[in-house]
TORKEDREN-876713 format. One record per residue: z negated, x, y of N, C-alpha, C, O, CB in turn; residue number from 1. Coordinates in Angstrom, 2 decimals. Atoms other than C-alpha are relative to their C-alpha. Glycine has a CB too. Layout:
BEGIN
     nzz     nxx     nyy    cazz    caxx    cayy     czz     cxx     cyy     ozz     oxx     oyy    cbzz    cbxx    cbyy  nr
       Z       X       Y       Z       X       Y       Z       X       Y       Z       X       Y       Z       X       Y NUM
...
END
This chain:
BEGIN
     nzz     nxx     nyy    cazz    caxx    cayy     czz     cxx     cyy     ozz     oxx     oyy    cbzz    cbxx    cbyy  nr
    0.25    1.13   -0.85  -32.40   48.47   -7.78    0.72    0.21    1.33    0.86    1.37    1.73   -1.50   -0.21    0.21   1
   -1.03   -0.49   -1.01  -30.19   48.15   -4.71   -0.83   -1.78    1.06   -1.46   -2.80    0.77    2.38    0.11   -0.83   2
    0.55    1.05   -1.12  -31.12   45.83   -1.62    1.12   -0.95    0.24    0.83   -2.07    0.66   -0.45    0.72    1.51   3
   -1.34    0.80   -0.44  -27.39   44.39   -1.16    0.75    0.32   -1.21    0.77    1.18   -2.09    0.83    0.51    1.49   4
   -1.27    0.20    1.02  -24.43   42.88   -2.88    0.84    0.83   -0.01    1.50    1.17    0.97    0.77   -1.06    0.13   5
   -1.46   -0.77    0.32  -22.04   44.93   -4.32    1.61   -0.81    0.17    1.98   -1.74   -0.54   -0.11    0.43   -1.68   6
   -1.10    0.17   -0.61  -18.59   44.54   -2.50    0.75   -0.27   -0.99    1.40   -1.31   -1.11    0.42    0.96    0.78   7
   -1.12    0.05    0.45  -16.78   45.59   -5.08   -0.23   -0.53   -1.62    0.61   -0.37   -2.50    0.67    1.38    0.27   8
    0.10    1.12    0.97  -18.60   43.17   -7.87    0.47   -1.31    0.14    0.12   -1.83    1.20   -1.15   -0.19   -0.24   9
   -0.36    0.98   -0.04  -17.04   40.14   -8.47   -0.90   -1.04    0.18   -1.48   -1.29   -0.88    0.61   -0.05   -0.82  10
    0.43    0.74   -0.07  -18.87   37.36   -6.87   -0.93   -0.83   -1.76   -0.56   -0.60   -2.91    1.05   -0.45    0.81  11
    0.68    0.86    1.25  -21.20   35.11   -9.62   -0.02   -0.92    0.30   -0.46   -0.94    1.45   -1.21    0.15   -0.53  12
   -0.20    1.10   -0.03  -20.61   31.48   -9.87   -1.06   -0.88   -0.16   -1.61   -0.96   -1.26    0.79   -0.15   -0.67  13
    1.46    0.61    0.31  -23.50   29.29   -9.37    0.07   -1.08   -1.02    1.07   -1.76   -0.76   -0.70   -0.65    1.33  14
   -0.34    0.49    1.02  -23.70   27.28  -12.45   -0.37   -1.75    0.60    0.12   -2.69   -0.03   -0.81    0.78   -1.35  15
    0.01    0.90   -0.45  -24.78   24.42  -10.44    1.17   -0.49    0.68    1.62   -1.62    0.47   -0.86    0.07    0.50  16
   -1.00    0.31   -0.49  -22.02   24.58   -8.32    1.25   -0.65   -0.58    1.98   -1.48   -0.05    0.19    0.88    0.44  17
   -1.10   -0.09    0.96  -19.58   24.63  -11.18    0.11   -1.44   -0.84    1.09   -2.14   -1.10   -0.28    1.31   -1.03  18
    0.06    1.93    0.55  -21.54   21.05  -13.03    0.60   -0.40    1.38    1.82   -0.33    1.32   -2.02   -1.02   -0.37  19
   -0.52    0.29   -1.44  -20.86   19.98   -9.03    1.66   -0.43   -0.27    2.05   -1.60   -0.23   -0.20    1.53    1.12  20
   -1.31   -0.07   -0.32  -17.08   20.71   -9.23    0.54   -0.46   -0.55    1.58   -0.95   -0.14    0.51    0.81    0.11  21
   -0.97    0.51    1.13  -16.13   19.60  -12.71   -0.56   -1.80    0.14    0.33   -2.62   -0.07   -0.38    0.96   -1.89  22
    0.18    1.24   -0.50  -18.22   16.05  -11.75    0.78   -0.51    0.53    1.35   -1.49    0.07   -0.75   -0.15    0.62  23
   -1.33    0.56   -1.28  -15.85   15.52   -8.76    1.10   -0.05   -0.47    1.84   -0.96   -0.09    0.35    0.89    1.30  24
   -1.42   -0.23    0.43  -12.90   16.57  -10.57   -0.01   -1.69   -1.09    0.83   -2.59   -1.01    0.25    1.95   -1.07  25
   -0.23    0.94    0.98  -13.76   13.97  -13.45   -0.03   -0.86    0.64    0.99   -1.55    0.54   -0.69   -0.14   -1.03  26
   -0.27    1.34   -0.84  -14.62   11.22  -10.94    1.79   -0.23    0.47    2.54   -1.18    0.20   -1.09    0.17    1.58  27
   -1.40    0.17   -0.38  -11.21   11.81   -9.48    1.32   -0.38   -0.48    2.34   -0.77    0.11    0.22    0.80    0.30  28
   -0.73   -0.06    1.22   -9.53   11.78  -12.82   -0.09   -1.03   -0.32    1.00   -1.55   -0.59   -0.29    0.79   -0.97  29
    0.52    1.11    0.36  -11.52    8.63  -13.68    1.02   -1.26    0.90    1.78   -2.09    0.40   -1.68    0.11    0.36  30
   -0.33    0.20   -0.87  -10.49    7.39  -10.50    1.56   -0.45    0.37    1.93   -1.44    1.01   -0.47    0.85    0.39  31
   -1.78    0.45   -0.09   -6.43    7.45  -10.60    0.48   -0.42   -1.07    1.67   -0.70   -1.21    1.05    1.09    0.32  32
   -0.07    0.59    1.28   -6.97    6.34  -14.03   -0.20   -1.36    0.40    0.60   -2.05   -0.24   -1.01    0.53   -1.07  33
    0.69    1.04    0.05   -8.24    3.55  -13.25    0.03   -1.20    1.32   -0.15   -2.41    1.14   -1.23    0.58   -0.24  34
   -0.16    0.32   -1.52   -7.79    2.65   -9.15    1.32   -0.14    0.21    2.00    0.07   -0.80   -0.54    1.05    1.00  35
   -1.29   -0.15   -0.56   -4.57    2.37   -7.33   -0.36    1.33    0.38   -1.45    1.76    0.77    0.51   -1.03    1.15  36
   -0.24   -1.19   -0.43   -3.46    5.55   -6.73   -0.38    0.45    1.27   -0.91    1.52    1.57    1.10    0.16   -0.12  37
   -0.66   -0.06   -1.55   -2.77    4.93   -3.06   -1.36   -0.03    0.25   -1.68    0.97    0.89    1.14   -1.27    0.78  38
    1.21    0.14   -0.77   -6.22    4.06   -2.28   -0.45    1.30   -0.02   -0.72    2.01    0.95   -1.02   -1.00   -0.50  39
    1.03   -1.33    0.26   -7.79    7.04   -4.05    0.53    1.30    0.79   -0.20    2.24    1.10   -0.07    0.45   -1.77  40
   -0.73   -0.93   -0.83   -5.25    9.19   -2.16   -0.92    0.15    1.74   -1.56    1.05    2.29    1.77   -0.74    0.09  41
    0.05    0.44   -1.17   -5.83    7.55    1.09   -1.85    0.56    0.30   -2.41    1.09    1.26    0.52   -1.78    0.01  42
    1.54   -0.72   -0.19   -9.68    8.38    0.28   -0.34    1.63   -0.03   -1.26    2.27    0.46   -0.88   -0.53   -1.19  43
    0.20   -1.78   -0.32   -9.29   12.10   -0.07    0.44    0.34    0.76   -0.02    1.40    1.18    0.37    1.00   -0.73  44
   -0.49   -0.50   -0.90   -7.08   12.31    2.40   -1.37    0.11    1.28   -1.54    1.21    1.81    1.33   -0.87    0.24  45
    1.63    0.05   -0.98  -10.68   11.57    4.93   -0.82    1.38   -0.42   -1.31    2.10    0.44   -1.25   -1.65   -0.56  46
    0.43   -1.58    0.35  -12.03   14.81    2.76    0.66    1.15   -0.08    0.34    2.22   -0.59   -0.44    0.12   -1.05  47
   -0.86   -1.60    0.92   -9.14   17.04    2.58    0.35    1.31    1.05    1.10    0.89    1.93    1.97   -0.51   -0.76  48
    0.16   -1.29   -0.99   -9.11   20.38    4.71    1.76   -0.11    1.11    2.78   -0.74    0.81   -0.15    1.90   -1.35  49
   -1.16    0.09   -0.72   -6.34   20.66    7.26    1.56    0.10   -0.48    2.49   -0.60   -0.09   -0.20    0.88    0.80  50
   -0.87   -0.11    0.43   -3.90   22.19    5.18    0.73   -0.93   -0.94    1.94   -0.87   -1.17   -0.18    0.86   -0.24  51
    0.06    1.27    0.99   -4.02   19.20    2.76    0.72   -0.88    0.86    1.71   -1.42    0.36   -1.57   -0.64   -0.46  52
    0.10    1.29   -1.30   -3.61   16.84    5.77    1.46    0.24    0.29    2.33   -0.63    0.35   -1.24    0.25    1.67  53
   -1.96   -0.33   -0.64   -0.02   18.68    6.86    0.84   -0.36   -0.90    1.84   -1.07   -0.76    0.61    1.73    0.28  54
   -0.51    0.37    1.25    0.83   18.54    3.57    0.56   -1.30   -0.34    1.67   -1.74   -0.62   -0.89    0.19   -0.78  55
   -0.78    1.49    0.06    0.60   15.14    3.34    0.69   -0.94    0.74    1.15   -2.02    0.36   -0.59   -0.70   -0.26  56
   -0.61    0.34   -1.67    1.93   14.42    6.93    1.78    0.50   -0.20    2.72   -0.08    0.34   -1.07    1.35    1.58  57
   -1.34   -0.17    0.46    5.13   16.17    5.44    0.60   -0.49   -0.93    1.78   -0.84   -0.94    0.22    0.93   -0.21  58
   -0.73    0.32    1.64    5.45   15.28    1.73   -0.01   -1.30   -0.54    0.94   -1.82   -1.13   -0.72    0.74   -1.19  59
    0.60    1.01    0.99    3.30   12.28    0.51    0.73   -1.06   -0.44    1.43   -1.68    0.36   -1.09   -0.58    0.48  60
   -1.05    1.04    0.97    5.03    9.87   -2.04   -0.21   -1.39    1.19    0.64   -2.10    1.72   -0.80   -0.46   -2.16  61
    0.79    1.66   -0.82    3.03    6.84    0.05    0.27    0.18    1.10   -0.06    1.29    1.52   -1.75   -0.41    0.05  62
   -0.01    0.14   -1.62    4.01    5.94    3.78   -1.13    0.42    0.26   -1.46    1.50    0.76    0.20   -1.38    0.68  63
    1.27    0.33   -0.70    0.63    4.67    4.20   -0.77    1.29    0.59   -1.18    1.55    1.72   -0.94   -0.76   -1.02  64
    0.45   -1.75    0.05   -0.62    8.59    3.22    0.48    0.71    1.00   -0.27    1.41    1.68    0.52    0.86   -1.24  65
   -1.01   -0.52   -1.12    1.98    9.76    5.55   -0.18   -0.18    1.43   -0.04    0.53    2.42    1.23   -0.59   -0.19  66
    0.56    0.82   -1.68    0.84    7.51    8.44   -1.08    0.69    0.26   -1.08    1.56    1.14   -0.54   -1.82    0.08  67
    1.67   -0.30   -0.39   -2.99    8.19    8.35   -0.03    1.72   -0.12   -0.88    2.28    0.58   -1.34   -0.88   -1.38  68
    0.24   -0.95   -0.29   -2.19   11.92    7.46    0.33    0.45    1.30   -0.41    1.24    1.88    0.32    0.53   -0.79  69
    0.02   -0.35   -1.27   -0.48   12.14   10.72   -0.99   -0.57    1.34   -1.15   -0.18    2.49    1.20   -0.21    0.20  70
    0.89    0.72   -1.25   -2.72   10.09   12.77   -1.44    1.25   -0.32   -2.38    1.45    0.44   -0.50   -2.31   -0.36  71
    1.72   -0.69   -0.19   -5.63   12.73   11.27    0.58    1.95    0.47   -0.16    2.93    0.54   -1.32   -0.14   -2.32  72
   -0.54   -1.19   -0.50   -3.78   15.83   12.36   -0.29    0.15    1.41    0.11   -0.77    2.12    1.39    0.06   -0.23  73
    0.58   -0.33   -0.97   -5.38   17.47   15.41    0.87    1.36    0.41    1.65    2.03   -0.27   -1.49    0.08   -0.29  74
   -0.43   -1.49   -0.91   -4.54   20.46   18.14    0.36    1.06   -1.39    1.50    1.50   -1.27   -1.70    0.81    1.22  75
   -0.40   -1.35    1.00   -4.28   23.25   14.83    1.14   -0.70   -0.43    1.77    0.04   -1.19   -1.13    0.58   -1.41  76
   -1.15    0.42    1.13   -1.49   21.16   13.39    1.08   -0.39    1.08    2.05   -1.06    0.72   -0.44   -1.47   -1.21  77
   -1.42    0.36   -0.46    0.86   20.89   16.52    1.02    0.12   -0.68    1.75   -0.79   -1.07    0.36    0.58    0.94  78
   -1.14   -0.72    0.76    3.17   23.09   14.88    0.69   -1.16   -1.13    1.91   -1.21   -1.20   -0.72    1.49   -0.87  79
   -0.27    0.55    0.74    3.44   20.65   12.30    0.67   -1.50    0.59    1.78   -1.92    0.25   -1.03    0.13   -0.76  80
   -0.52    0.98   -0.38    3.87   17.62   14.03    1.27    0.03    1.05    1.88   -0.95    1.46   -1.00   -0.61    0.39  81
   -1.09   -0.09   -0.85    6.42   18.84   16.19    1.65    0.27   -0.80    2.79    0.12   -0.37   -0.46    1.23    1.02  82
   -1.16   -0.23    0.62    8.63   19.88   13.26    0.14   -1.23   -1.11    1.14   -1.28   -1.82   -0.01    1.50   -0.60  83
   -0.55    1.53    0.40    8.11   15.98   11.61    1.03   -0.85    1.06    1.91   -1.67    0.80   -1.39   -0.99   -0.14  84
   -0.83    1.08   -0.95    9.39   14.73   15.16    0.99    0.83   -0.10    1.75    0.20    0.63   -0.46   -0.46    1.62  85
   -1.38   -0.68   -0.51   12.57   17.44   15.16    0.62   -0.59   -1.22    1.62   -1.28   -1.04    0.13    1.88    0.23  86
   -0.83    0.18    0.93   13.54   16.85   11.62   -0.26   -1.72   -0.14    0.91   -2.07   -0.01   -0.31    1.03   -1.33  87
   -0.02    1.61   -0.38   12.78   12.65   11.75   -0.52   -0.74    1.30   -1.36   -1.64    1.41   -0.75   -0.65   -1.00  88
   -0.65    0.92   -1.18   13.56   11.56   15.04   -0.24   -1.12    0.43   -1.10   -1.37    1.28    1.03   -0.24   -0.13  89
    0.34    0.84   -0.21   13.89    8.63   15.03   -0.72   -0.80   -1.52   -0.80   -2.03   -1.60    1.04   -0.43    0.75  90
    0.63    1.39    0.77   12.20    7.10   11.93   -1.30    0.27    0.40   -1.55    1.23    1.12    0.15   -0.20   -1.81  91
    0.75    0.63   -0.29    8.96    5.68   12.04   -1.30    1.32   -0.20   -2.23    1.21    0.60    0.13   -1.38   -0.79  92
    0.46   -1.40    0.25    7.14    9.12   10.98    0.54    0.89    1.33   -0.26    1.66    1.88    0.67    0.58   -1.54  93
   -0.45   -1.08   -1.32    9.16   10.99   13.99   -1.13   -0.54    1.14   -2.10    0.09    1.56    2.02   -0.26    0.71  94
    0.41    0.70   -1.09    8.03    8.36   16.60   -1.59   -0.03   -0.23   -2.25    0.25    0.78    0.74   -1.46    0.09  95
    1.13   -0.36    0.15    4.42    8.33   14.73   -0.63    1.68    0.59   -1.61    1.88    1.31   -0.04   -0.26   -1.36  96
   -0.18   -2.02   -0.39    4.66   12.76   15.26   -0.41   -0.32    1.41   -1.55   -0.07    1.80    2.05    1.09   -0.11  97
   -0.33   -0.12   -1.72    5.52   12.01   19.19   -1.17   -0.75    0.38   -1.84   -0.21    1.26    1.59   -0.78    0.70  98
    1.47    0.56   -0.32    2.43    9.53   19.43   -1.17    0.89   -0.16   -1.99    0.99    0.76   -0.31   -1.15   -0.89  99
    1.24   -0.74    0.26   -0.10   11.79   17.94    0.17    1.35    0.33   -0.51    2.17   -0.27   -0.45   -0.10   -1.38 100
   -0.84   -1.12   -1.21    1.80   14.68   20.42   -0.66   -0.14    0.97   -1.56    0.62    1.33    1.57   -0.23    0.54 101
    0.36    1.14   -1.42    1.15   12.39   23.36   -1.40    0.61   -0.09   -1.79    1.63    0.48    0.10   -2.15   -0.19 102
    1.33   -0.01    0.19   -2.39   12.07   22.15   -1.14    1.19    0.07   -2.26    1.36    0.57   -0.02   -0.46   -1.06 103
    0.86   -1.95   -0.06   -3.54   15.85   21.57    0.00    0.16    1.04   -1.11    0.24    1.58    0.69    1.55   -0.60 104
   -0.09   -0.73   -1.28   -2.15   16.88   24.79   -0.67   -0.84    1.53   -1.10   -0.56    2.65    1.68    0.29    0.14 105
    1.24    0.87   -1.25   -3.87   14.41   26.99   -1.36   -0.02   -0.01   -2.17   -0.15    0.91    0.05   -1.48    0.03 106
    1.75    0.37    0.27   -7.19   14.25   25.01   -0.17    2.01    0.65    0.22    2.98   -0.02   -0.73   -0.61   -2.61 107
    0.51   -1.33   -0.21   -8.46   17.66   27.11   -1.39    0.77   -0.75   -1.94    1.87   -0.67   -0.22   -0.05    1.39 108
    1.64    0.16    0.55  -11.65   17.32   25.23   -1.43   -0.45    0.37   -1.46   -1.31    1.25   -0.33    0.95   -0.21 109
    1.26    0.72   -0.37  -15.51   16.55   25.47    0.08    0.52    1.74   -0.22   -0.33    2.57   -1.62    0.60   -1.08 110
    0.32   -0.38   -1.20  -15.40   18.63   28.83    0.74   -0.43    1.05    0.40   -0.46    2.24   -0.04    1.16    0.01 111
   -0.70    0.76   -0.92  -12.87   17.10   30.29   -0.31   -1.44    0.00   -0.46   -2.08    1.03    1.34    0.19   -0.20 112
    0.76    1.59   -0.36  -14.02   13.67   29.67   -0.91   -0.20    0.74   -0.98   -1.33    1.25   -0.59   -0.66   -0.96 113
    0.87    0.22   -0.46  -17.13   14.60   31.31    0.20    0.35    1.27   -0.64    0.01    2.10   -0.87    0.39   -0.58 114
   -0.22   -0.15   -1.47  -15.68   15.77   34.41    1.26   -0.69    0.72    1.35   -0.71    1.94    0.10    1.45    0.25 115
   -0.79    0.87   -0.25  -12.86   13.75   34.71    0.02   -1.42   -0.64    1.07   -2.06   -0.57    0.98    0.58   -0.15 116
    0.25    1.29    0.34  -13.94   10.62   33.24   -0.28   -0.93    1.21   -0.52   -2.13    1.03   -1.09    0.01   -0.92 117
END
């Protein structure tokens, strides 16, 4: 009998977790089966972790995806938006980059709103 997890046992998968995961997956599956693509995109993009978000701020087949991923890109993703505005310039994605640039670096945050508001 031991009081703590063993380090060097491989985690155990909660079997709940796992119905959980394959649910979501099938909805999702269901979902681009069946939906416009673009929407169902456009809806994960609202759930998808940061790295997802750059991702699609660089790659995504869809403008639209492209637009809203850069408009949801925050302070961790300068880096990123600074190398959409170097490599597109001037299209509509560069000039989007340089807006949501603008935007980070002015918004100082909650503490600055409250003392400079």
């Amino acid at each position: 009998m031991s009081c703590c997890d063993d380090p060097t046992e491989p985690a155990k998968a909660d079997l709940r977790d796992v119905a959980r995961v394959q649910t979501q997956y099938g909805n999702l599956v269901r979902d681009l089966f069946t939906d416009d693509p673009e929407k169902v995109i456009l809806k994960q993009l609202q759930e998808a972790n940061t790295y997802l978000r750059e991702l699609a701020a660089l790659n995504a087949h869809y403008p639209s995806v492209r637009r809203h991923a850069i408009e949801l890109l925050d302070k961790k993703s300068q880096s990123v938006l600074e190398q959409i505005l170097v490599k597109e310039a001037d299209s509509e994605f560069g000039q989007l980059a340089r807006k949501q640039l603008e935007h980070i670096q002015n918004d100082g945050g909650l503490l600055a709103k409250l003392f400079h508001g």
